[in-house]
KOLTOR-509139 format. One record per residue (C-alpha): residue in one letter; x, y, z. Coordinates in steps of 0.1 Angstrom, whole numbers, plus 5000, padded with zeros to 4 digits. Layout:
residues N
aXYZ ...
This chain:
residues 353
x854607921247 x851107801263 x848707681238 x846407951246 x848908221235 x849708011203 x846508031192 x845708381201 x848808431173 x846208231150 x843008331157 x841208561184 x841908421219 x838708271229 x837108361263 x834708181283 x833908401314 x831808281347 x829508551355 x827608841341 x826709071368 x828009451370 x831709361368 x831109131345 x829009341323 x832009571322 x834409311308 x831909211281 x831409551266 x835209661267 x836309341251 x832909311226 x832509641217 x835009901223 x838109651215 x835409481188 x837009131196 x840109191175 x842508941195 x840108841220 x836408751219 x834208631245 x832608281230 x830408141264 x829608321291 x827908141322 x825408261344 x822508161373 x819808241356 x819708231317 x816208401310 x817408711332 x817609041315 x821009161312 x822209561316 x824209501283 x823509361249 x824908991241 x826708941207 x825208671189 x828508501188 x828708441223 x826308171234 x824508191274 x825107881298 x824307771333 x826807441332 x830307561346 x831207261331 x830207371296 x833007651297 x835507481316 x835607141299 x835307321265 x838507241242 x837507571222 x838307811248 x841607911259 x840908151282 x838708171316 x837608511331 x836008431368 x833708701375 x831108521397 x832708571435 x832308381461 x834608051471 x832007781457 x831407721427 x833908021414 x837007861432 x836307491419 x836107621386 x839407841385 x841207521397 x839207271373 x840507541344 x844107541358 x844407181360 x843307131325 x845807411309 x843107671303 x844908031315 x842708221341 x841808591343 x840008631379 x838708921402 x838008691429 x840608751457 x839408461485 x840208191450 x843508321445 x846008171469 x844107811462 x845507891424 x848607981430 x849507611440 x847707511410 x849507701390 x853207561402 x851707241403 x850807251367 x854307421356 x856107201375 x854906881359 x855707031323 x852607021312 x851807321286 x852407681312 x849507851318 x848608211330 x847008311365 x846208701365 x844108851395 x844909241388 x841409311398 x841009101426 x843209341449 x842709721447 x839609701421 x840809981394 x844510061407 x847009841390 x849409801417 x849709331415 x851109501379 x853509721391 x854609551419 x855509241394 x857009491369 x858509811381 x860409731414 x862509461398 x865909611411 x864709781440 x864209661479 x860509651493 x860309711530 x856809791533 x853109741519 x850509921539 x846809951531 x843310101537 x840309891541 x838409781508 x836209981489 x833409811500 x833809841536 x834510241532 x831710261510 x828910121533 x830310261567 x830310591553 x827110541540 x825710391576 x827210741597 x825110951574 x821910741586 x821410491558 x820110161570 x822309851564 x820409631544 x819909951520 x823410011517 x824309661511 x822109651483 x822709991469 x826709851469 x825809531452 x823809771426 x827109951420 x829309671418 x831509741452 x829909451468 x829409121450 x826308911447 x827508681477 x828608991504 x829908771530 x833608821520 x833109231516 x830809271550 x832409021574 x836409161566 x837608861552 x838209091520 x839109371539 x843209311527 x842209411492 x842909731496 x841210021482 x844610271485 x848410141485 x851710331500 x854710091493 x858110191512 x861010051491 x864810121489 x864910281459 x861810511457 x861110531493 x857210571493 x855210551465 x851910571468 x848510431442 x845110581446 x841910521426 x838910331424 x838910061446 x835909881427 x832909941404 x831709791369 x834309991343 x838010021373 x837309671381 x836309521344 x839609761332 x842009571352 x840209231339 x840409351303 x843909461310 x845409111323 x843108951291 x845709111267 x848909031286 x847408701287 x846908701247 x850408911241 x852008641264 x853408911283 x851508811314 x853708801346 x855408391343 x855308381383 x852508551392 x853408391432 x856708361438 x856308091463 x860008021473 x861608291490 x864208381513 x862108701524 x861508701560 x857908841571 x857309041606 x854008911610 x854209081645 x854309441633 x854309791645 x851309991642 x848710251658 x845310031660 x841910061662 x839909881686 x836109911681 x834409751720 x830909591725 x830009641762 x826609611783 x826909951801 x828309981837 x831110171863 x834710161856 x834510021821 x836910291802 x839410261834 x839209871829 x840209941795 x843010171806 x844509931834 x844309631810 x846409781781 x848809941805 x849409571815 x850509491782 x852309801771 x849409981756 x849310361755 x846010461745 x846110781720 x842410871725 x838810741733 x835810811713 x832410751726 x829110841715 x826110901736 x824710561750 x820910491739 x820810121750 x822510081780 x822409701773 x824209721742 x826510011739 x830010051718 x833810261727 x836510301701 x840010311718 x842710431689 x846410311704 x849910461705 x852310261677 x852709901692 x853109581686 x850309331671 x850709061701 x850409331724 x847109401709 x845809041701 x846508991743 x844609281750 x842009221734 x841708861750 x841808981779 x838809261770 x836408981755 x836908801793 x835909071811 x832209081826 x831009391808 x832209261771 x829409161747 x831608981725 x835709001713 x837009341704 x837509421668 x840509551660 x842609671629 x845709911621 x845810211614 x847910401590 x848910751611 x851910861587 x850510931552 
């Protein structure tokens, strides 16, 4: 039993958490106030900017900081919650936690594959085990890292498909009804969709995350889990939520299962979406056309919008079902032709659910 667990049997398990913003907010007045600190109780919390004002009241048991190193280095806590985002200061501070025993609670998703080495490392070496949770890091308010470690334990995945993050839906919605981008952005932040650093939200790198889940499997055949894909209360409930299996030491042992004899189709079948930057000119869509019959490409349909700058306009091609190779070459060959402002974007599409 980790020493963090052991003395959550003795006393309340004591939390230091690394950011205070909207998600973070959330965690603090669940686990403060509405669970009243009865196994758990948040001791430090660290933020930017201490004289800030906050969106919720602090305890007077729990005591500001700016120093990471004041929470992480601190003998007294047991327990990290990384709330802050971002692959800085966040992701040194998860590792720095799991190196030194201290269990970690996260809803950063671009720090957790960095951990889960950690994590074996640690446990490998025999020093005390300690608990990685990232429920809220994938999928905001929909507990599916959970249920996939819990409830298909005899059963066969085949599949996990996805739709884009919260984030991403959010603001593009937003943009087609007019809004301007900078609004949005901050509008998302204000809601806690978008973190304080956007980069991984509005440049795709989080866009795996999910927002919805369909999981094909042997047993159940498709399941599928909808909900919140982020905001201050789904987000900070999945947080709260891996904070008590992590006191109840009922926290997932293996929470990557980095040996396996599972083999991955990297090179899978889908419809895509390809979204094409062009300066405007003849012959472009048949371009399109005779380039992705060389490759094997049917196209399913063509949506464009009426040009205003001719110097700078955009086409979305949506494909028949093919392979992603197919698409990754024709999209090569897109970026090198003479009308091409820049390299297609592209992305599957789910056509089936």
């Amino acid at each position: 039993m980790s020493s963090s667990v052991l003395q959550s049997t003795i006393r309340p398990l004591r939390i230091g958490m690394l950011g205070a913003g909207v998600v973070g907010g959330g965690v603090y007045e669940i686990i403060m106030n509405r669970l009243g600190g009865s196994n758990s109780i948040i001791t430090k919390i660290c933020v930017r900017d201490s004289t800030k004002s906050r969106d919720f009241a602090i305890d007077p048991a729990t005591t500001v900081v700016t120093d990471v190193n004041s929470i992480v280095n601190d003998d007294e806590i047991d327990l990290i919650v990384e709330v802050m985002g971002g692959v800085g200061i966040a992701k040194d501070a998860v590792m720095e936690s799991l190196r030194q025993g201290k269990s970690v609670v996260t809803a950063n998703s671009t720090s957790n594959l960095c951990a889960a080495y950690i994590v074996d490392e640690v446990n490998r070496d025999g020093k005390r085990p300690v608990k990685f949770a990232f429920e809220a890091s994938v999928c905001g308010g929909i507990p599916v890292i959970h249920t996939l470690q819990s409830s298909f334990k005899g059963d066969i995945i085949n599949e996990v498909m996805g739709i884009c993050n919260g984030t991403t839906n959010y603001m593009l919605g937003k943009m087609e009804e007019g809004a301007d981008y900078d609004e949005v952005l901050k509008e998302a932040q204000d809601l806690g969709f978008a973190e304080a650093d956007p980069t991984a939200d509005v440049e795709g790198h989080d866009v795996r995350c999910g927002n919805a889940v369909a999981i094909d499997s042997a047993n159940l055949g498709t399941t599928s889990y909808t909900g919140p894909g982020a905001g201050r209360y789904p987000t900070a409930n999945s947080i709260v939520s891996d904070v008590m299996r992590v006191a109840n030491n009922t926290c997932h042992a293996q929470p990557f299962p980095l040996s396996s004899n599972i083999e991955i189709n990297n090179d899978y079948v889908s419809a895509f979406y390809i979204r094409i930057s062009f300066q405007d000119g003849l012959g472009i869509v048949r371009t399109v056309g005779e380039l992705a019959q060389t490759q094997g490409v049917s196209i399913n349909s063509i949506l464009q919008n009426p040009i205003m700058d001719r110097m700078n306009a955009a086409t979305v091609v949506i494909t028949e079902p093919c392979k992603l190779s197919q698409i990754k070459t024709l999209c090569e060959m897109i970026e090198e032709a003479d009308f091409a402002l820049s390299a297609p974007v592209f992305m599957p599409m789910i056509t089936d659910y």
